[in-house]
N, C-alpha and C positions, 0 to 999 in steps of 0.2 A: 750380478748377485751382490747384496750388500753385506759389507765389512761383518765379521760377526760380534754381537753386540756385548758378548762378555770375550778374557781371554780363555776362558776351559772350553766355551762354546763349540758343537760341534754338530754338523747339516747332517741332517737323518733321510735326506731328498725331499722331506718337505716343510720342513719347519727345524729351524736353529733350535738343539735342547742342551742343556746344560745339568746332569743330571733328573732330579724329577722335576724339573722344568723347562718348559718350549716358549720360542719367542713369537709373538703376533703380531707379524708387521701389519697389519691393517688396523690394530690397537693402536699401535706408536703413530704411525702418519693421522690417524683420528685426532690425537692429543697434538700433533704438532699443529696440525692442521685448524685445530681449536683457536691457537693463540693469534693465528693472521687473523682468518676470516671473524672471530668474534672480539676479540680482545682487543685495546689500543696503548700506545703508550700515554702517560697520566698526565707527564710534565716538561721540561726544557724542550728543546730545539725538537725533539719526535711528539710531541704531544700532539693527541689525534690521529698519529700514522697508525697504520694498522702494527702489530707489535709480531714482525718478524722474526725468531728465534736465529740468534746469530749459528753457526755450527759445532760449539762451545755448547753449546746450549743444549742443541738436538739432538744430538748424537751422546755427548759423556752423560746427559740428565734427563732429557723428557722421555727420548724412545727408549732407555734403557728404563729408566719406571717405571712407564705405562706398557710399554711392551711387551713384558717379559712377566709369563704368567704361572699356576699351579693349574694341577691336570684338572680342577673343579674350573679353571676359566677365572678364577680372580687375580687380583694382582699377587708377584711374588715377593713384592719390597711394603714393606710395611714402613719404614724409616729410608730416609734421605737425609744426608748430612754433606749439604755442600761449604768446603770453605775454601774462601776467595777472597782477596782484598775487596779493599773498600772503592767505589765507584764504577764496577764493573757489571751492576744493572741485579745484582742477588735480590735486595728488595722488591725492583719490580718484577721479577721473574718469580720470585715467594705469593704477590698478589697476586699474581696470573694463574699459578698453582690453586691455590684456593677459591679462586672461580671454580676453574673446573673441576675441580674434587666436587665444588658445592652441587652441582649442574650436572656434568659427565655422567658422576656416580648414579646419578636420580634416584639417591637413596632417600625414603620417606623419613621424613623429621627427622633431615641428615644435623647435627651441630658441628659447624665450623669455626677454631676459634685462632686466633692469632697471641701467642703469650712472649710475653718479654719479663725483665724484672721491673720496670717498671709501667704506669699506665701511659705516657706520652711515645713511650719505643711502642709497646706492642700498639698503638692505633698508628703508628709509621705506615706499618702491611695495611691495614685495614684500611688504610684514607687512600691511600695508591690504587686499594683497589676499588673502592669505591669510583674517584676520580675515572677509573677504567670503564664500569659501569655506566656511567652516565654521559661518557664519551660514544660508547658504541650503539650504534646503530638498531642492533640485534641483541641486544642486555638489556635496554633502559625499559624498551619497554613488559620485559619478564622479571627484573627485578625489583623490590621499592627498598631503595639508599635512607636506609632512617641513621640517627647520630650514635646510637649507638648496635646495630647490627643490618648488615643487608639479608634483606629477608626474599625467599620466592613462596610465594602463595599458594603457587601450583604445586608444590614439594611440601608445604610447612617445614620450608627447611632455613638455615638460616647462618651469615658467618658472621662473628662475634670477635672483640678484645678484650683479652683477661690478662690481669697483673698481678703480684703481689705474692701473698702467701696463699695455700688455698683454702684456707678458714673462709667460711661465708660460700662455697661454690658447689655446695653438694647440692647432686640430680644430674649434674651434666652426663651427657651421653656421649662422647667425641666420636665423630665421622672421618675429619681434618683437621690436621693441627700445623700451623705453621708457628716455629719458633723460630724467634729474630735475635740474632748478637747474644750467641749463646755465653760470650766471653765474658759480659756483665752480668750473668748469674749469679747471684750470691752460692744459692744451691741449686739440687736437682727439687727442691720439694714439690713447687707448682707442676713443674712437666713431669714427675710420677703421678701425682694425683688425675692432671687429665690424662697421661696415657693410659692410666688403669679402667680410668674410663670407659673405653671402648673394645671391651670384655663381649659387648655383646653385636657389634658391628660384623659384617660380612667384610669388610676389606679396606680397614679404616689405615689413613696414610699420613702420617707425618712427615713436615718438611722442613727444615732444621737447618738453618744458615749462621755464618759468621765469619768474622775476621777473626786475627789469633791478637793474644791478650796477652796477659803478664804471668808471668810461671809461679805456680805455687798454686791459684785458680783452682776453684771447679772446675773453670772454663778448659784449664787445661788439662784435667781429668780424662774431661770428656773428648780433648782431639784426642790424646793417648789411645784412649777405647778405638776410636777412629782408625789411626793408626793401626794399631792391631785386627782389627777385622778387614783391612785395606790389606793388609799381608799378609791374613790367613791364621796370624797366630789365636784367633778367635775365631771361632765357628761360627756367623749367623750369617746365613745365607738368605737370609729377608731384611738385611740394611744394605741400603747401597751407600758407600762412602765415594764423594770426589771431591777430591784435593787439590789446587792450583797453590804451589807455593814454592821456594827454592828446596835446594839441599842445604844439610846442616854447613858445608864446607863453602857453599855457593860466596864469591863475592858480593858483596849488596850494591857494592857501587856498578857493577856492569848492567850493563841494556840485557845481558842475556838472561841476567836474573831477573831485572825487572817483569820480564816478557813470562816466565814460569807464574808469576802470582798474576799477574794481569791478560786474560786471557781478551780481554776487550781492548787492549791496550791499543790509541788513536782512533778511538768510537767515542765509547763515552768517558773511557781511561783519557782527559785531552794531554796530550801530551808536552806544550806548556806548562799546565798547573803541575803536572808531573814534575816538570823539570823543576819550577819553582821550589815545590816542595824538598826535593832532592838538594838543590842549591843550601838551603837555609837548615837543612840537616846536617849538612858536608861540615859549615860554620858552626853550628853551637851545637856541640854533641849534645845536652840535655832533646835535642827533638830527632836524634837518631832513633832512641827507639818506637818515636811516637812513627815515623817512617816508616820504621820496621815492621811494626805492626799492622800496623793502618795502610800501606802502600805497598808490604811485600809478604804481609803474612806470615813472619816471621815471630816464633813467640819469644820474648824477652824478659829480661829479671825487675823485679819492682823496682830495682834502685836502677839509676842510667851516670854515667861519666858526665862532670859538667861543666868548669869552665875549660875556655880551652886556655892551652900556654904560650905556644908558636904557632900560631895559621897565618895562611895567606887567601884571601882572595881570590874571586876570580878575575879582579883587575889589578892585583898584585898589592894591594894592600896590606900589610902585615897587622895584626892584630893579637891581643893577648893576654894574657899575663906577665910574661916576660917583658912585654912592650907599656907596662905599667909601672916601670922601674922606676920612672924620671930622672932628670940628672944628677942628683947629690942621694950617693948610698948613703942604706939607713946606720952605716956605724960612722960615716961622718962626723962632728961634733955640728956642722951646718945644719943635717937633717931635722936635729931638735930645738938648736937655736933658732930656725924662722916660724917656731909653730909657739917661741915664749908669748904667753899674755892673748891667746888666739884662745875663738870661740870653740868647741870639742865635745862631743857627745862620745860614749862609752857603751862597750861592751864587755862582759868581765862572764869567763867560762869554768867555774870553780870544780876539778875534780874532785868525787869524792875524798878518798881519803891519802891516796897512793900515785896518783897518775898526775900527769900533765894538767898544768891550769894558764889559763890563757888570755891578756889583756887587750884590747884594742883601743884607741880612740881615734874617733872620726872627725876628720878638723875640716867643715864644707866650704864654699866657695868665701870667702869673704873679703874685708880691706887687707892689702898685703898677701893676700892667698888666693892666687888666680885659676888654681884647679885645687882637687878637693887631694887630702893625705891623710893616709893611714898611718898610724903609730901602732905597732904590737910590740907586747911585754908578756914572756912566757918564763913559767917555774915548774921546778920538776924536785922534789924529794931527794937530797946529796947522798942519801944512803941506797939511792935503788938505781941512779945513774946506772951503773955497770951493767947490769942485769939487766935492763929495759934499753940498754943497746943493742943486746943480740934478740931479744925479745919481739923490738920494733922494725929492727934493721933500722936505727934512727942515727949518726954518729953523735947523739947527744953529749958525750963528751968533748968534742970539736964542737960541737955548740957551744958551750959553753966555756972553750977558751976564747970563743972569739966574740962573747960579748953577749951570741945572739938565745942565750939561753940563762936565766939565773937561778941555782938552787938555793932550798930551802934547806935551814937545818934538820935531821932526822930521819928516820923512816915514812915519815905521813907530812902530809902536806901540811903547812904551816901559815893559817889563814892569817895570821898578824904579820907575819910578814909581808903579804900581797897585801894586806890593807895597809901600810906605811907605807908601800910603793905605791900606792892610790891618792892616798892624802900627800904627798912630796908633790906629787903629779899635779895633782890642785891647787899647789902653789905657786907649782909653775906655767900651769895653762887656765884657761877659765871654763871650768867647766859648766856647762848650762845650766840653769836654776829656773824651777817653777818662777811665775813674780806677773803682776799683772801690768806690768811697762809693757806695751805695746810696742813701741820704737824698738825693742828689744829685736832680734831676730829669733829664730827656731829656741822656743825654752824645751829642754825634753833632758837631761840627766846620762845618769849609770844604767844602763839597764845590767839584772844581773838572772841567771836563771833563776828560777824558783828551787829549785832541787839543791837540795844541801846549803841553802842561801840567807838561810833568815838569820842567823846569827854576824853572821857578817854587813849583813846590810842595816840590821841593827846600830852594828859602832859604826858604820860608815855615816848609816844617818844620822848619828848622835855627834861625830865630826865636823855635821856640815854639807856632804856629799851630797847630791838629789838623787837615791838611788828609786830605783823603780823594779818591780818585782817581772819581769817580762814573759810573759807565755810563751811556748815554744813549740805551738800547734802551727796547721794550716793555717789557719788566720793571722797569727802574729808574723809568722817568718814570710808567709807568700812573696809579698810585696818586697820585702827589704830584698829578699833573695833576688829576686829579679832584677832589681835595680844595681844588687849589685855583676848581678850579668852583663846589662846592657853596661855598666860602665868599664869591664871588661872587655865586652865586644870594641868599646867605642876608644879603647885607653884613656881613658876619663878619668882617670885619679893615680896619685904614683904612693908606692909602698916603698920604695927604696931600693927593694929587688931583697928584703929580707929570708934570709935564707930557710926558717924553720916556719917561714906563714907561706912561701913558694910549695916547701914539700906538700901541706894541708891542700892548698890550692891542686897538686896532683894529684891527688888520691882523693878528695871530694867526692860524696856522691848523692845526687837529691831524689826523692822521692815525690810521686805524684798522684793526688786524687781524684776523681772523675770529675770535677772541675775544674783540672788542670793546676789547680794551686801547687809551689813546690815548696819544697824546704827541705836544706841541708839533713844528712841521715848517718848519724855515728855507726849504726847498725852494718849497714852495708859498703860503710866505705871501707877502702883496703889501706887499713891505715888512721891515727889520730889525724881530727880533724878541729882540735878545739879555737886554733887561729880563725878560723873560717866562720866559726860557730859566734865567736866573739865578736868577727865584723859584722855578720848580718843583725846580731842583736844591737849594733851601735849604728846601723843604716837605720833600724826599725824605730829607735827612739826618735833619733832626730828626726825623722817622718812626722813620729806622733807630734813632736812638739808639745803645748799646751795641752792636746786631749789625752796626754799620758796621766794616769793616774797618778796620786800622790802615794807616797807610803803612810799609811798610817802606824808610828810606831809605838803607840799606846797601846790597839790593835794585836800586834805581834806578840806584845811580852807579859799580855795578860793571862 
């Protein structure tokens, strides 16, 4: 006798019920039985085999679906919500799904449709299963694979990819609906509009897959709901939820954790790239949480921890920030004498009115300078010193006896002062200048933010200064940021071991957009991050070089 298929389940001598519902093993072996004999796998290494459901498969999702009925004989799960990391076959098991709802059900002018938020995700399911279709033996020829829906003739029924908003979609009927990567949902709007759709279906079924996302989400809304109907603290007894993922406590680094979200894990989970992936998350925490998520289905915060300070290796390498020190500290009188008459590009992070403001300059490889140096010069307001000690937990006052902090006179921060320290600074280093000498190397300037900045960058550029007004989107910071990752990963440039651009550097944290772009995030970080802020704005200029814009100061102060 088989396992029973829920845990309240209980044998009446001839049929598993579970309240007012009884299970149908001869339904569930039908549907299992569907996916060998008619279905195939679409792509890699099983492409063509027949599509075997691993026992993950069969047993937590197909036969408890298809099996388990209402006393009218229809199904009793109207929703499925499987989530499971990423490579462990949900996609094609969602195409597989939507065959046979199309087909099984032989419902006349059934609509099947596949939605994601956007239109390249939801035809994912759709092209896998097409790909299915035209593989199998006993599909191809009852289906016709057209580009935008597989259609049966004999049903006038048909499965479909839909995206977007649902403006433009009235008339649908939904039969099946498979939702993909529900974690990229902006909202619920598309999938209440098709599910309200099928108002008038006999036993219309949704299939509802994903990895876990970034907290704050609809996405993550929706495991919550999850979650509570997995525990009971919601009543609906027509969604089936299954969950492959750790405990909140679970280590991430152990094999026993990985094995909870990966239930394919040394199939199609390979467990090389596994490791790989794992390795390179160990190293640069910014891709811990993409691991996380994406590997262990674990939901994590918008912002992630980024560079690292002390690591080692798996070949015993030491890497870091602290390992960015180089040999002559930055209160030295050395430190500043080998960078006189050197080429330097600029970052400058002006607090509004009260806080911390923050200089950098980037001095890159050149004659006399065999790896690249950072120069930071930070100011804090002399009358709020005290106060913004226990505030920050910062020893700002030990900063500032020993060099690595200077205040400003007053309450509020005192832009003429940071701009004298600016202009002193260009007469001691040579800071880049637009110019169309070619010979020249990287021309690119001050960058300074735009927010609270135009007045200052005004007298800067009426001094002489090449200030440049810098954006501080995705696109501006992406690149610099990274780069200056990798030069942390690689100890590619020495800071001194400065002690108040060290603290920023631990408490850092960047944020990331679905195309992966990052950039440094005041918001989220635990702690000022303005030194941080300033180098990446003085990596980004000398990037640009020449294509950085000019300031126009005509412009500005008309």
């Amino acid at each position: 006798m088989r396992c029973r298929p829920t845990p309240n389940a209980w044998f009446d001598g001839s049929y598993w019920r579970d309240g007012d519902y009884w299970y149908d093993e001869r339904a569930a072996t039908k549907a299992v039985r569907f996916f060998a004999e008619h279905l195939v796998f679409s792509e890699g290494e099983w492409a063509g085999k027949p599509f075997v459901l691993e026992p993950w498969e069969e047993h937590d999702i197909i036969r408890p679906l298809f099996g388990w009925k209402r006393a009218d004989g229809t199904r009793r799960y109207r929703r499925a919500f499987v989530w499971v990391a990423r490579k462990n076959g949900k996609t094609e098991l969602a195409a597989g799904v939507a065959i046979l709802v199309l087909l099984g059900d032989a419902e006349p002018a059934g609509q099947v449709f596949s939605i994601a938020s956007e239109g390249d995700q939801a035809r994912i399911v759709f092209q896998k299963a097409t790909n299915m279709v035209v593989r199998s033996p006993t599909l191809a020829p009852k289906l016709e694979c057209l580009n935008k829906a597989i259609y049966s003739s004999d049903l006038n029924a048909s499965f479909r990819p839909l995206s977007g908003k649902p403006k433009g979609k009235h008339g649908l009927n939904m039969s099946g609906l498979v939702g993909d990567e529900i974690h990229e949902w902006p909202d619920g709007d598309l999938y209440t509009f098709v599910h309200d759709s099928a108002a008038s279906r006999r036993q219309p079924l949704e299939f509802l897959i994903s990895t876990a996302g970034r907290k704050g989400t609809h996405g993550e809304e929706v495991y919550k709901e999850c979650q509570a109907i997995k525990a009971g603290d919601i009543d609906d007894p027509e969604t089936l939820v299954v969950i492959y993922a750790p405990d909140e406590d679970d280590d991430w680094t152990l094999e026993s954790t990985w094995l909870k979200a990966n239930p394919n894990f040394g199939k199609s989970v390979k467990a090389d790239a596994f490791l790989a992936a794992f390795k390179e998350a160990r190293q640069l925490p910014r891709k811990e949480n993409d691991f996380k998520r994406y590997r262990l289905n674990m939901w994590t915060d918008q912002a992630v921890r980024w560079l690292p300070i002390n690591s080692v290796d798996d070949e015993g390498r030491r890497y870091g920030w602290d390992h960015c020190n180089g040999p002559i500290a930055w209160n030295l009188p050395e430190f500043t004498e080998r960078l006189k008459g050197k080429t330097c590009y600029g970052g400058l992070d002006l607090s509004s009115t009260t806080d911390l403001s923050a200089l950098v300059w980037w001095f890159p490889i050149q004659d006399g300078l065999d790896i690249p140096i950072a120069l930071p010069r930070f100011w804090k307001p002399a009358d709020l010193v005290r106060d913004h000690v226990k505030r920050d937990r910062v020893p700002y006052d030990k900063l500032i006896k020993a060099g690595a902090l200077f205040e400003t006179p007053g309450n509020v921060v005192d832009y003429g002062f940071i701009e004298k320290q600016v202009m002193n600074d260009a007469e001691q280093f040579r800071v880049a200048h637009y110019g169309n000498d070619k010979r020249e190397p990287h021309e690119g300037g001050l960058a300074i933010d735009r927010f609270n900045a135009t007045g200052t960058a005004v007298r800067l550029m009426g001094e002489g200064i090449p200030v440049v007004l810098y954006g501080q989107g995705f696109v501006s910071l992406s690149a610099p940021s990274k780069e200056l990752e990798r030069l942390v990963m690689c100890n590619g440039f020495h800071h001194g071991g400065h002690p108040l651009l060290r603290r920023h550097a631990q408490v850092v944290a960047v944020v990331q957009d679905d195309a992966e772009n990052i950039k440094p995030t005041k918001a989220k970080s635990n702690g000022r991050i303005d030194g941080i802020a300033a180098l990446v704005n003085a990596l980004g200029i000398a990037e640009k070089g020449d294509s950085a814009p000019k300031l126009d100061i005509a412009a500005m102060v008309a």
